[in-house]
C-alpha positions in Angstrom: 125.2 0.9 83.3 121.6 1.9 82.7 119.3 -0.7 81.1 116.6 0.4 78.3 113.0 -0.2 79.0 111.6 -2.6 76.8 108.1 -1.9 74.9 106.1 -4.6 74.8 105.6 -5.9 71.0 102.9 -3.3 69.1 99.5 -5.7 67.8 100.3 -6.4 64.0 96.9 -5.0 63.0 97.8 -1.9 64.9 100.8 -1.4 63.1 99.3 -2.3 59.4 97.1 0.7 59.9 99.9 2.9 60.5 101.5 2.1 57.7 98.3 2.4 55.7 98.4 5.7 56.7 101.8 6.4 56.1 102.1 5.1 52.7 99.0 7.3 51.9 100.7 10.4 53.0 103.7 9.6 50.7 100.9 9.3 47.4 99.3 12.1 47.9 97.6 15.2 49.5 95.3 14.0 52.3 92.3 15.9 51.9 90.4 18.0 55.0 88.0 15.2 55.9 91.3 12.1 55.8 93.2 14.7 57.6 90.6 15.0 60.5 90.0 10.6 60.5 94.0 10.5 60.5 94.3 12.8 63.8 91.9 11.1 65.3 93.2 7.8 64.9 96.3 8.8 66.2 95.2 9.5 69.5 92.0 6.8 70.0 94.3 4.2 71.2 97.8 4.3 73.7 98.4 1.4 71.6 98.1 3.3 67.7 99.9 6.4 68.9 102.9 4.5 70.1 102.5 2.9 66.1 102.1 6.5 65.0 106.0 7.7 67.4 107.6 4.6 65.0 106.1 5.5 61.8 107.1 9.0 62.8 110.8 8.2 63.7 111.5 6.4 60.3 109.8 9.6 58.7 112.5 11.7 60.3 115.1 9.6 59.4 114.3 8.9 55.2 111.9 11.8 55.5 108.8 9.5 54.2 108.9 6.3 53.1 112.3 4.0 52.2 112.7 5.3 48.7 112.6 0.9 47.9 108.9 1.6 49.3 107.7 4.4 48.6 108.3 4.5 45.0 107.2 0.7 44.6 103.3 2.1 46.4 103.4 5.0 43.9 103.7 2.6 41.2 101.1 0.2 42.2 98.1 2.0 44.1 95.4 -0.2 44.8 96.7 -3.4 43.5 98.0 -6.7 45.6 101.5 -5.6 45.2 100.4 -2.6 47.4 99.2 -4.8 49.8 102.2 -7.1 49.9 104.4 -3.7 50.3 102.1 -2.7 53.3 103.2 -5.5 55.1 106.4 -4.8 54.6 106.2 -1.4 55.9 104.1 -2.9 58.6 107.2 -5.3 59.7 109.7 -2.2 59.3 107.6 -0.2 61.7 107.5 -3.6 64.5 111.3 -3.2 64.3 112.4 0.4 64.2 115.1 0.9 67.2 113.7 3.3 69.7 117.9 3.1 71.3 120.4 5.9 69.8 122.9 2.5 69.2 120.1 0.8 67.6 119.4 3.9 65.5 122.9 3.9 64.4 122.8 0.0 63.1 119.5 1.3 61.4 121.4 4.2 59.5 123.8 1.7 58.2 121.2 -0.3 56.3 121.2 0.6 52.2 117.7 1.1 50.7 117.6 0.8 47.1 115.2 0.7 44.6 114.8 0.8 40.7 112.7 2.6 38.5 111.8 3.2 34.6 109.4 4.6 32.0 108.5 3.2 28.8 109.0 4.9 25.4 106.6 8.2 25.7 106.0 7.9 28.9 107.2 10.4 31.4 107.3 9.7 35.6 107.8 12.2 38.4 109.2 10.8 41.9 109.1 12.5 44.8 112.1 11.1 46.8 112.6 10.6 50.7 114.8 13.7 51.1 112.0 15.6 49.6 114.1 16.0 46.2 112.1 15.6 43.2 112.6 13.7 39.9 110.9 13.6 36.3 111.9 10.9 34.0 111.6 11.3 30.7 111.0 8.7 27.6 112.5 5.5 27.9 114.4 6.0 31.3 116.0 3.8 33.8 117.5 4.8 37.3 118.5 3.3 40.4 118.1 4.9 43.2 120.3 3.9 46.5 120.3 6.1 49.6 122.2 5.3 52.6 123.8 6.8 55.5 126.6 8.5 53.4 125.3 9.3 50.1 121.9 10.0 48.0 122.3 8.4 44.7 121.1 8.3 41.9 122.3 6.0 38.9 121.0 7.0 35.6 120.9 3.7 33.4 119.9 5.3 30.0 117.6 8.3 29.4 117.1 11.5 30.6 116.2 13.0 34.1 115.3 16.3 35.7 116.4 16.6 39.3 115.5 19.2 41.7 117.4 18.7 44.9 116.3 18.8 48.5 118.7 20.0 51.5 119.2 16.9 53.4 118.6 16.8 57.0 120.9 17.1 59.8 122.8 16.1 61.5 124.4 14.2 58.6 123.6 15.9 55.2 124.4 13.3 52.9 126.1 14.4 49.3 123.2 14.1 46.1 125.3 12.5 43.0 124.3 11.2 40.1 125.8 8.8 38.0 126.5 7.8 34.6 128.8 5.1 32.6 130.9 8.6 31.8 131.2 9.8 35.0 129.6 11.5 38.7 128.1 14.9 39.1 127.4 16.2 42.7 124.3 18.7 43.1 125.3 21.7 44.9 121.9 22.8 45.7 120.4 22.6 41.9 118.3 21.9 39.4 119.7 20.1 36.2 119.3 17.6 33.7 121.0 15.0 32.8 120.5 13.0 29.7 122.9 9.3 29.4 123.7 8.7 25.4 126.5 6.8 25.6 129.4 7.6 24.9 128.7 10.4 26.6 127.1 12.6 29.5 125.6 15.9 28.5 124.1 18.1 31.5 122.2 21.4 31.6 122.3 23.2 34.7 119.3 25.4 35.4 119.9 26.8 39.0 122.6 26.5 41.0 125.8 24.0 39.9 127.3 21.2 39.3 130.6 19.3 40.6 131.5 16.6 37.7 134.0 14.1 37.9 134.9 11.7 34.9 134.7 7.4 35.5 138.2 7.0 33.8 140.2 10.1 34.3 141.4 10.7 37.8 144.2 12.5 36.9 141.5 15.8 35.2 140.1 18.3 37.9 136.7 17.9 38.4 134.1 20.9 36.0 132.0 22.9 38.1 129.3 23.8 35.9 127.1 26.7 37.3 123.4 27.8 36.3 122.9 28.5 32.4 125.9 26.5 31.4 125.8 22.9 29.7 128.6 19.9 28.7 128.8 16.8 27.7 131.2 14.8 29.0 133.1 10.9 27.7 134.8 8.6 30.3 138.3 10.1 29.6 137.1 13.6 28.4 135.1 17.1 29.2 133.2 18.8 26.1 133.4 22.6 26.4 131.3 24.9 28.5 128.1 26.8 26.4 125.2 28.4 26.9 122.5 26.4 28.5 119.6 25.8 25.8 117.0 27.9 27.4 113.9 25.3 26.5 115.9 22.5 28.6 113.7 20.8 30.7 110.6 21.8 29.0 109.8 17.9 28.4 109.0 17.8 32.3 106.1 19.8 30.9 105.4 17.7 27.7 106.6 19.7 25.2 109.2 20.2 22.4 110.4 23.4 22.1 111.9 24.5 18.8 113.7 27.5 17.7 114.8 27.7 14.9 116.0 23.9 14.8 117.1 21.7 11.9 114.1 19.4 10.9 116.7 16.5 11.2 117.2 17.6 14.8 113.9 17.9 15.2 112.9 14.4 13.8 115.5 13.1 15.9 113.9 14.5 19.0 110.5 13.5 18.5 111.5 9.9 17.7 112.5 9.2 21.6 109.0 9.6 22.2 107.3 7.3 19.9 107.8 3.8 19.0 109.1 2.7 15.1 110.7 4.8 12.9 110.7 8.7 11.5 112.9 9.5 8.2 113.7 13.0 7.5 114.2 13.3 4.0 117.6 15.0 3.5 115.9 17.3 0.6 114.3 18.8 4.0 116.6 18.4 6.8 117.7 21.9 7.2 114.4 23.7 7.1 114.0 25.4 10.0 111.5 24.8 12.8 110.2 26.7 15.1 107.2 26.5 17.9 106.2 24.2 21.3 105.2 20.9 19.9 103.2 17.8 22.4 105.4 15.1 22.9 102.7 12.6 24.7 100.7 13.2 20.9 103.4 12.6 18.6 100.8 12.1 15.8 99.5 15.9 16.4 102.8 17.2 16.4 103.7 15.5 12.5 100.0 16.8 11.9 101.1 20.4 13.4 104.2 20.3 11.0 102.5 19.8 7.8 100.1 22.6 8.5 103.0 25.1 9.1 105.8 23.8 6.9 106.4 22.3 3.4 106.6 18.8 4.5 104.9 15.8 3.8 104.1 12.8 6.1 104.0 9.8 5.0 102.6 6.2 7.3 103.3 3.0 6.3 102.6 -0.3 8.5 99.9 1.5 10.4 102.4 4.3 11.4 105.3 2.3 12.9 107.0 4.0 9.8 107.0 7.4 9.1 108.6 9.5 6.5 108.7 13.6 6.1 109.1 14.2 2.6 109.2 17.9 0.6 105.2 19.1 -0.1 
């Protein structure tokens, strides 16, 4: 039986700077001159390109950073947290298996990590697998990838998801979850917005496999690109026509056509703290137009120069009320 060659152990420092520069390649865009330092300290040192081989190996194998690190650096740049996650990354990289049976023990291990936004605040994640995420107003997710699946678990909120093809040789399945249910990306792009008691997905390219929490006994819906449900624990909703404007939040707005006012109202609440009362004297007028979301103030000021409606503020605009002109 052939023995493996053992490495001697890589100088701490040597290994910090290696993951210095791979968590700065998971934020961001090196530019011509970082690019040029980068390859250069690669190969100065035996030493910092044998760090480099590790940092490269876990690359190919989460295809970045540990989606429990990489988000966490996003989150916090510059900060002591950063630095704290650098040495993480740093000990990760001493212990990456360079053996094929090592490897394997690797691939069991479950990274995990959580994430959230904040009542008008929107996020975009770029996951390990390349996939890509925007979370909209008042969000929570979980994400846990492993050596069988890629998994999201959507809290509460609303999410975008463009999928990545996973890497061979073991493509893992991309599934989201929900209290309702689990939908499986079949190379897609969706959204998926948790209101319990129910689900409701749009699918923009691609499909959709769901399966409800508490029904085994119902087939799982394929829902293809331009179609949207919504979905209970028990229970599918029917198959329509994808609203066109779905998604469009990823870009900040709220797109109307020809939408109730109450609707409306109810929309742009999610995205601003207190409370907005639609008058029912005005809650069928009909809106239309591309409203800001991240300016909710604008968009109440946009309403009452195009429409017969009247805002109202009280307690320094925590309460709002649209009244007829």
């Amino acid at each position: 039986m052939l023995g493996l060659r053992k490495e001697p152990p890589l100088d701490p420092q040597v290994l910090e700077e290696a993951a210095e520069w791979l968590m700065r390649l998971s934020e961001r865009e090196l530019t011509d001159h970082e690019r040029a330092e980068w390859e250069r300290w690669k190969i100065s040192t035996p030493e910092r390109n044998r760090a480099w081989s590790r940092a490269t190996l876990l690359q190919s194998k989460f295809g970045g950073l540990p989606p429990s690190l990489a988000m966490s650096a996003l989150d916090r740049p510059n900060s002591p947290e950063r630095r704290a996650l650098l040495g993480k990354l740093a000990l990760l990289l001493a212990v990456v298996p360079v053996s094929w049976g090592g490897w394997k023990l690797a691939q069991s291990q479950q990274w995990s990590a959580g994430y959230r936004t904040d009542v008008g605040q929107r996020r975009e994640l770029t996951l390990a697998d390349g996939s890509h995420l925007t979370l909209n107003t008042d969000t929570a997710i979980d994400v846990v990838f492993d050596d069988r699946q890629r998994l999201i678990h959507l809290r509460e909120g609303e999410i975008l998801v463009q999928t990545a093809v996973d890497t061979p040789p073991l493509p893992r399945p991309f599934l989201i979850s929900t209290r309702q249910g689990r939908m499986q990306a079949l190379g897609t792009r969706f959204t998926v917005r948790e209101s319990s008691p129910r689900t409701h997905l749009a699918v923009l390219d691609g499909a959709v496999k769901v399966t409800l929490a508490d029904n085994s006994q119902a087939a799982p819906l394929i829902v293809n690109a331009g179609q949207r449900t919504d979905f209970s624990a028990q229970t599918f909703g029917s198959l329509t026509q994808a609203d066109r404007y779905a998604g469009s939040w990823a870009q900040g707005m709220l797109m109307a056509d020809r939408m109730r006012l109450a609707d409306f109202v109810a929309e742009l609440a999610r995205y601003r703290r207190g409370f907005i009362r639609c008058d029912p004297a005005i809650a069928d007028l009909r809106v239309s137009g591309a409203f800001p979301i991240s300016d909710t103030d604008r968009t109440l000021n946009m309403l009452v120069q195009t429409y017969p409606v009247l805002v109202t503020g009280h307690l320094r605009g925590y309460w709002v009320t649209l009244s007829p002109a």
